[in-house]
C-alpha positions as CSV (number, residue, x, y, z in Angstrom):
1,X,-30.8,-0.4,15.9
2,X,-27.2,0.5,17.4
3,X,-24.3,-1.5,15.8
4,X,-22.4,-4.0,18.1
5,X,-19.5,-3.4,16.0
6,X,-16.9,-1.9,18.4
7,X,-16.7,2.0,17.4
8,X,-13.0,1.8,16.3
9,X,-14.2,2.9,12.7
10,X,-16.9,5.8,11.7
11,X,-18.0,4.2,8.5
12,X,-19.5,5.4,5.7
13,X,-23.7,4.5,5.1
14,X,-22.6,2.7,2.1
15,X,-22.9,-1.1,2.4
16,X,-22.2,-2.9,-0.6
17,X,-22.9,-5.7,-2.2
18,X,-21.5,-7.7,-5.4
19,X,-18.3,-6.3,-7.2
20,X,-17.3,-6.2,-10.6
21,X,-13.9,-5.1,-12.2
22,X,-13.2,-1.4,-10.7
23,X,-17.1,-1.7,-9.3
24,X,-18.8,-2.1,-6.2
25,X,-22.8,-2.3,-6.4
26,X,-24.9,-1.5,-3.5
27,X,-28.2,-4.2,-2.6
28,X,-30.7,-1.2,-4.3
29,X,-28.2,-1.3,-7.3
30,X,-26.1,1.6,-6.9
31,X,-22.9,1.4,-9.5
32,X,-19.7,2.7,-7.3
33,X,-16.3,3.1,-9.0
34,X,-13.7,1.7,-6.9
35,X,-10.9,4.2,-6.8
36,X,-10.1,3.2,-2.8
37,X,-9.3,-0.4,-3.6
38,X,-10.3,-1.2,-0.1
39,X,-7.5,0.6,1.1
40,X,-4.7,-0.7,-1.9
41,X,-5.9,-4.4,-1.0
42,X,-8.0,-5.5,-4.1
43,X,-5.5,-5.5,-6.7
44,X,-7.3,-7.1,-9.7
45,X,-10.4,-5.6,-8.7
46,X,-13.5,-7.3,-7.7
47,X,-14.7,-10.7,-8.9
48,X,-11.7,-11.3,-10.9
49,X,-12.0,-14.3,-12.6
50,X,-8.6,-16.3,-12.4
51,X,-8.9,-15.3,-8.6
52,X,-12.0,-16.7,-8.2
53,X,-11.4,-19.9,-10.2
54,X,-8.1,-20.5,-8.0
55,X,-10.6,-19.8,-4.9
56,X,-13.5,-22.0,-5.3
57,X,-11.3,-24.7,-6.3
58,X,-9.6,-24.6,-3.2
59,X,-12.2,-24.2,-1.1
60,X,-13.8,-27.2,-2.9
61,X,-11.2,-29.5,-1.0
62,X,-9.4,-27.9,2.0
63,X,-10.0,-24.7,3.9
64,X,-7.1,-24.9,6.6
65,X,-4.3,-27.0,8.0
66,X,-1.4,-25.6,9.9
67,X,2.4,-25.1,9.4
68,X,3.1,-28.4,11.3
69,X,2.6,-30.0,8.2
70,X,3.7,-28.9,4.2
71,X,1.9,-26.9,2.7
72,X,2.7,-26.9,-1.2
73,X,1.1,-23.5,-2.0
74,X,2.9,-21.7,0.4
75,X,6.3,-23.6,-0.7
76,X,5.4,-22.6,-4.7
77,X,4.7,-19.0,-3.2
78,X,7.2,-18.9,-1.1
79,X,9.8,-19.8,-3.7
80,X,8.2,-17.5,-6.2
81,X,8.7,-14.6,-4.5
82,X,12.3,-15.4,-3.8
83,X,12.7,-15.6,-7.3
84,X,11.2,-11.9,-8.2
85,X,13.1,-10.2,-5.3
86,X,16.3,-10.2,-3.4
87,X,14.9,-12.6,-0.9
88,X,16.1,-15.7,-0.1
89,X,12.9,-16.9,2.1
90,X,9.5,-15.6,3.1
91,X,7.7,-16.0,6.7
92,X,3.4,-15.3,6.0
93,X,0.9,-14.4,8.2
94,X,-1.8,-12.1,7.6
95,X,-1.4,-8.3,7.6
96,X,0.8,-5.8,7.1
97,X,1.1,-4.9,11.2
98,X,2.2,-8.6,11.0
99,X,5.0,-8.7,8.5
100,X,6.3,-5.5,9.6
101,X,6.3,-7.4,13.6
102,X,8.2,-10.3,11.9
103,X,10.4,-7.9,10.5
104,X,11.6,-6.0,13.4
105,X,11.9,-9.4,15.2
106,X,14.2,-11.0,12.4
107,X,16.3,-7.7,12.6
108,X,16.8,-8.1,16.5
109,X,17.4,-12.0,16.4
110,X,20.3,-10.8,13.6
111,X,22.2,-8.9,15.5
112,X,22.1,-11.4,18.3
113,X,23.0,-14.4,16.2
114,X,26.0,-12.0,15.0
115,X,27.1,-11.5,18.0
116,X,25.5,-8.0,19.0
117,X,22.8,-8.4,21.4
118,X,23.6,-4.7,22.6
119,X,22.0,-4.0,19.1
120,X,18.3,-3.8,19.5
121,X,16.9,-0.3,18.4
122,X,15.5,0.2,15.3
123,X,15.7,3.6,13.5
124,X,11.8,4.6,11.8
125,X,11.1,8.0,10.3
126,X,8.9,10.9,11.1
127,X,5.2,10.4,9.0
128,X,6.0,6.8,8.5
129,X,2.9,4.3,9.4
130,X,3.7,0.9,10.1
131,X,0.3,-0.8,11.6
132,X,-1.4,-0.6,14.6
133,X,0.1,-3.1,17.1
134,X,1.6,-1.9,19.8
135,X,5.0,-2.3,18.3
136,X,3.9,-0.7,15.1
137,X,2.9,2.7,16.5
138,X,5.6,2.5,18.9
139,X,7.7,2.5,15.6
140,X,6.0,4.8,13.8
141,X,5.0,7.8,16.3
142,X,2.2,9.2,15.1
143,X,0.7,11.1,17.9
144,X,-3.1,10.4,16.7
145,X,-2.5,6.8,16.8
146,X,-0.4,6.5,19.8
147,X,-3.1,8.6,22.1
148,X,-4.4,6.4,25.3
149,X,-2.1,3.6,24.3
150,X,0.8,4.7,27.3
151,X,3.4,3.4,28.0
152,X,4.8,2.3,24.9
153,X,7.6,-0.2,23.5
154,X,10.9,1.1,23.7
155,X,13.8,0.2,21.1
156,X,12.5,2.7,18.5
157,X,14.5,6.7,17.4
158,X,13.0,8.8,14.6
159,X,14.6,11.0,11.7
160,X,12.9,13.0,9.8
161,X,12.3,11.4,6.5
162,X,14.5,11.7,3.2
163,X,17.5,13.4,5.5
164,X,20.6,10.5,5.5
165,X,22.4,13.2,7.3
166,X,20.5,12.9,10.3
167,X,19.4,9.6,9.7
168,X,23.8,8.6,10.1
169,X,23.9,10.7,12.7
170,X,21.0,9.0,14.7
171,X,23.1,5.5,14.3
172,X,24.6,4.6,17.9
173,X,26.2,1.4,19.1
174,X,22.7,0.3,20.1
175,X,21.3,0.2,16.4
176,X,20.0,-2.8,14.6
177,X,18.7,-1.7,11.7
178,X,16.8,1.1,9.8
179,X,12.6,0.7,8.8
180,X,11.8,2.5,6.3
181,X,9.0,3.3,3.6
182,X,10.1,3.6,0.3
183,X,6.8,5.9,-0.3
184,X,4.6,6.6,2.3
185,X,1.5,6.0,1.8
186,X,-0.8,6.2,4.7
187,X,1.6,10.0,5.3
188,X,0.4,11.3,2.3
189,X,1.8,9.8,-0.7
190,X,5.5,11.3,0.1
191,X,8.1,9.4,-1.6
192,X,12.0,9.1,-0.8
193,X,14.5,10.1,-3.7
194,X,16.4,7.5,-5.3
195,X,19.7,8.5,-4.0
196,X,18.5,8.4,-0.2
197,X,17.2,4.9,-0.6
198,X,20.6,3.9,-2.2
199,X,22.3,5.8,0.8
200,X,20.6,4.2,3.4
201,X,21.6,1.4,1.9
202,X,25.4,2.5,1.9
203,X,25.1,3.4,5.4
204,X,23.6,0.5,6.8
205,X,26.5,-1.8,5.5
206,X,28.8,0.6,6.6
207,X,27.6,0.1,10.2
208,X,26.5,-3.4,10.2
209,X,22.7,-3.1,10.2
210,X,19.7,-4.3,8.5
211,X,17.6,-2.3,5.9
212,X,13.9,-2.7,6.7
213,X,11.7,-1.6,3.6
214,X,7.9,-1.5,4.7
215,X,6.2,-2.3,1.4
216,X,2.7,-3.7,2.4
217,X,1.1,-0.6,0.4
218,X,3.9,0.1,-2.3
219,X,4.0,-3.6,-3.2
220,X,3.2,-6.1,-5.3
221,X,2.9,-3.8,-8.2
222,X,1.0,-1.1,-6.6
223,X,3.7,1.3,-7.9
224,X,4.5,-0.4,-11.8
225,X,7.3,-2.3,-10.4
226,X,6.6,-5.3,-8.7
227,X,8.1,-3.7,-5.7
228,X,8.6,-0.4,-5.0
229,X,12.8,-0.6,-4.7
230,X,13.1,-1.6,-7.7
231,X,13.0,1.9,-8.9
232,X,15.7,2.6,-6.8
233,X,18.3,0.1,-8.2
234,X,19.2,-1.1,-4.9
235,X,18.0,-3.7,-2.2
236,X,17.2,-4.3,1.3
237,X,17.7,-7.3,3.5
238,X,14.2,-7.6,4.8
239,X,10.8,-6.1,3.1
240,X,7.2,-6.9,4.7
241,X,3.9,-7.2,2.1
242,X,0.3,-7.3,2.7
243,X,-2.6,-5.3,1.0
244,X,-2.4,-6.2,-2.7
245,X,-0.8,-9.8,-2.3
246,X,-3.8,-11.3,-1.5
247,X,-6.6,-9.6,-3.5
248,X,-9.2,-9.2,-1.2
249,X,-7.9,-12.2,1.0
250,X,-5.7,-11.6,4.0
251,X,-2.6,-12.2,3.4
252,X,1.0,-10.7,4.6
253,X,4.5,-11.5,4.2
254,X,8.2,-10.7,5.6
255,X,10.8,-11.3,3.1
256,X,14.2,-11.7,4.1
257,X,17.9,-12.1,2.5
258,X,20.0,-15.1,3.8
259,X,21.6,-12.8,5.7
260,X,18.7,-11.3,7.6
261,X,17.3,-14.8,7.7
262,X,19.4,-17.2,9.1
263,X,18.7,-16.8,13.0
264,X,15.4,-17.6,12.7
265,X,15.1,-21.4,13.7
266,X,12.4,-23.4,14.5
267,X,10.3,-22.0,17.1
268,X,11.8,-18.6,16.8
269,X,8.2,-16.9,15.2
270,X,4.7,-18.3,13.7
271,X,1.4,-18.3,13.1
272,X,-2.2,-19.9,13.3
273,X,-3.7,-18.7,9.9
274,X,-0.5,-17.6,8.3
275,X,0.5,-19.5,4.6
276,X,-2.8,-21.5,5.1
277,X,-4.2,-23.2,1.6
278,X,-6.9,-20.5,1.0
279,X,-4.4,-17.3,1.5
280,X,-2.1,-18.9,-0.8
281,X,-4.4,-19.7,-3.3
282,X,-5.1,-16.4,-3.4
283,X,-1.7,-15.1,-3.3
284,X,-0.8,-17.4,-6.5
285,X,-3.4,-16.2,-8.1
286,X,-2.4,-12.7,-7.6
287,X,0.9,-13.3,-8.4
288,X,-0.1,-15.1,-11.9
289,X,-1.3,-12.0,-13.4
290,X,0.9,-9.1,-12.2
291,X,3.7,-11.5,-13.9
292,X,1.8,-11.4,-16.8
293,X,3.7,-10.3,-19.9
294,X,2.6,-6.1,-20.3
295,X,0.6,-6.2,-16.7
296,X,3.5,-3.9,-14.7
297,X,3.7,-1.9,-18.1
298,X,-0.2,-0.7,-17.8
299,X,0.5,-0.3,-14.5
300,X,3.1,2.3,-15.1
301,X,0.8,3.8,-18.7
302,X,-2.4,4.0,-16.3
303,X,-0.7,5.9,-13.0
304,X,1.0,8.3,-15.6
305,X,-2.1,9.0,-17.4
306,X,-4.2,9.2,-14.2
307,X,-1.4,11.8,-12.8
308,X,-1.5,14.1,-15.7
309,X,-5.3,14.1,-15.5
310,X,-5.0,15.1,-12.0
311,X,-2.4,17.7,-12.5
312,X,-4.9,19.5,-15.2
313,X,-7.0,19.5,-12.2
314,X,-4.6,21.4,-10.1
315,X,-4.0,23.7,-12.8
316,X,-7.7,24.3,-13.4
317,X,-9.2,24.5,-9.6
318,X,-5.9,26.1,-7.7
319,X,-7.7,27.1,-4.7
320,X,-9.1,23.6,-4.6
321,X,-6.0,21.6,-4.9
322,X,-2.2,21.7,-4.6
323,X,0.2,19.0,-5.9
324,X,0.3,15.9,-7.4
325,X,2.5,12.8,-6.3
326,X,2.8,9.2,-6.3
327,X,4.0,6.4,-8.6
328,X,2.5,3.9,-10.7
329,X,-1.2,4.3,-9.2
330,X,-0.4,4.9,-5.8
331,X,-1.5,8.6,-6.4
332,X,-2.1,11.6,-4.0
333,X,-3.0,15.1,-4.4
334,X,-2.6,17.4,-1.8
335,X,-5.3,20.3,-1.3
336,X,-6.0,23.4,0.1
337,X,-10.0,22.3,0.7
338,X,-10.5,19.4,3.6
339,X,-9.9,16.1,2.1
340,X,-12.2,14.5,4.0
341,X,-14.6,16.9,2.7
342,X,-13.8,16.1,-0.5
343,X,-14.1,12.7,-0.1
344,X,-17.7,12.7,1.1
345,X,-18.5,14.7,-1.8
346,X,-16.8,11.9,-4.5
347,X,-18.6,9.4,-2.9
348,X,-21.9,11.1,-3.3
349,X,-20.6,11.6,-6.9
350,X,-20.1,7.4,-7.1
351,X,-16.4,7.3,-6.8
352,X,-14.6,6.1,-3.5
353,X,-11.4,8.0,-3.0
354,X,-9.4,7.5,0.0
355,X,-7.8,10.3,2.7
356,X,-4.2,10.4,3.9
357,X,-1.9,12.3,6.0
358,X,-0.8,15.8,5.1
359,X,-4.0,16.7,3.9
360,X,-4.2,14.3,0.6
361,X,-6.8,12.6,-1.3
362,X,-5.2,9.2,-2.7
363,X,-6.6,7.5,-5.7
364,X,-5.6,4.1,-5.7
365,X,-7.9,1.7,-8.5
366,X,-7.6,-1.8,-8.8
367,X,-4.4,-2.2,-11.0
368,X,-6.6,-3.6,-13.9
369,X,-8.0,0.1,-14.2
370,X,-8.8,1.4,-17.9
371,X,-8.4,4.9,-19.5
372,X,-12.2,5.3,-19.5
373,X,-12.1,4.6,-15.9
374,X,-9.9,7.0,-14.7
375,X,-11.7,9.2,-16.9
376,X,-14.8,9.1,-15.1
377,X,-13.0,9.5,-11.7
378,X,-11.2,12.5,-12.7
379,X,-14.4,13.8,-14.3
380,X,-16.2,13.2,-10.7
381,X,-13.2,15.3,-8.8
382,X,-13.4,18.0,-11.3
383,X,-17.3,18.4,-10.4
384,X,-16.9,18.3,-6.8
385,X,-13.6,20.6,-6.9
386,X,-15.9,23.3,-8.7
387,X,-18.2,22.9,-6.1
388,X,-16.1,23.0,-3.3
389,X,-15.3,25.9,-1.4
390,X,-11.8,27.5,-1.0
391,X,-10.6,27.4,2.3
């Protein structure tokens, strides 16, 4: 029987269904470990149970009202995320491509409300990926994803990332702000130094713009901080979240200073589903444990222990593999085989691993993973390294 689902994706065979922990199980019983986290979205793995709990009781008495009215999870959220970060308020929707369009919006309406309509282009930076609205990939300019999609939106320049020097001298009078990936992810796990993020930061004060982190796969813990700046010592004035915040749910938010904030009045952005009772739920939920006392600490134990583990790998298959990078467990290892080959062959091995640009295999577990776990995921990579061939 042909599929009515629009061919946008070439999925996998593999259809599961029940989860448990780093799990997935298939309908004929088929145990899969979970090392693809639904791309970085199910952050306390499946069937979690104070995720659920704070589910089912909210679906018990209200699935959906909209943002004409209060809605007090989305105010406790809201408020709690302020409180962990340098924001000062939160606008939610429900992806990624979503907070990152709220973003570049707020950034424009700043420079307008500060007197600077002529500012309205945004700097990006070369390997970046930002969604896949038409504003997104306009922003990003990946040539795969932009193919077809003529003419797109203007207002957007590209540096080559990690290089402030051309990044300053990209700056014009027409620049509003800078967006920017602390680590790219969806490039191939390539992650700014420290100083550059703090010199972006320099630079944008120094010519009046807004600093744009892009953190819906580096958030939220993803990375052993909560969020991925943090490392960095150093903030920006808008950050957009998605993926992880959620757990499984869709859910995405833009996260702005008071600075970057205050032009957005009423009527100036919104959304349908956005903040609704069940996201937040979820979001709350999520939130609960990566606050926990220790969580972001495992984090950080687990991502080291799975990157030594991997770099053993390197060392052992080198015409297999290349280098390892990535922090907290938002890990990548580049290779000399096809990653996509070597994929296919984990999954046939039980283990979903997930491509990336630049010819990377990222392992990104549910951020509850054990030593045991990552055991058996390395063990499966070393099996299907020796049986790969070298390019």
């Amino acid at each position: 029987m042909n599929s009515a689902v629009m061919t946008t994706y070439a999925p996998s065979d593999i259809a599961f269904d029940r989860g448990e922990g780093v799990y997935m199980f298939t309908e004929d019983g088929r145990r899969i470990l979970d090392f693809g986290s639904g791309i970085a979205v199910t952050s306390l793995g499946h069937s979690h149970p104070h995720l659920l709990a704070a589910l089912h009781a909210q679906v018990d008495k209200l699935l959906h009202y909209s943002n004409l009215y209060v809605i007090p999870e989305q105010e406790r959220m809201a408020r709690r995320l302020a409180d962990n970060s340098f924001a000062s308020s939160v606008f939610f929707c429900n992806s990624g491509a979503e907070a990152v369009e709220a973003g570049l919006k707020l950034v424009r309406r700043y420079q307008v409300e500060a007197g600077h309509p002529e500012k309205n282009r945004i700097i990006t930076c070369s390997g970046s990926f930002h969604g896949r609205t038409l504003a997104t990939i306009s922003a990003a300019k990946q040539e795969k994803h932009m193919q077809g999609f003529s003419p797109l939106l203007d207002g957007f320049d590209q540096v080559a990332f990690g290089n402030i020097n051309e990044m300053r001298a990209a700056i014009t009078d027409a620049t509003a702000g800078i967006l920017v990936e602390p680590i790219q992810g969806e490039g191939g796990i390539h992650y700014a130094e420290p100083d550059y993020l703090k010199r972006l930061r320099a630079t944008a004060d120094e010519f009046g713009l807004l600093l744009f982190f892009d953190e819906v796969q580096t958030g939220v813990g993803r990375t052993g901080k909560l969020f991925a700046y943090e490392w960095s010592d150093m903030e920006p004035d808008v950050m957009s979240l998605a993926k992880g915040l959620g757990g499984g749910i869709a859910v995405g938010a833009c996260l702005a200073n008071e600075r970057a904030s205050t032009g957005m009045a009423p009527g100036s952005h919104g959304s349908t589903f956005g903040g609704n009772p069940v996201a937040m739920a979820a979001a709350n939920a999520v939130l609960d444990v990566i606050l926990e006392d220790g969580f972001l600490g495992h984090v950080q134990a687990m991502g080291k222990y799975l990157k030594e583990r991997l770099a053993a790998l390197g060392e052992k298959h080198p015409k297999i593999l290349k280098d390892v990078r990535g922090e907290g467990l938002l890990v990548g290892i580049s290779c000399h085989a096809t990653n996509l080959d070597l994929v296919k062959a984990m999954e046939a091995e039980n283990v979903l691993v997930i491509p990336a640009g630049d010819n990377v295999v990222r392992f990104i577990p549910p951020l509850i993973v054990q030593q045991n776990e990552i055991d058996e995921a390395v063990e499966a990579f070393d099996k299907v390294c020796a049986a790969a061939q070298a390019p």
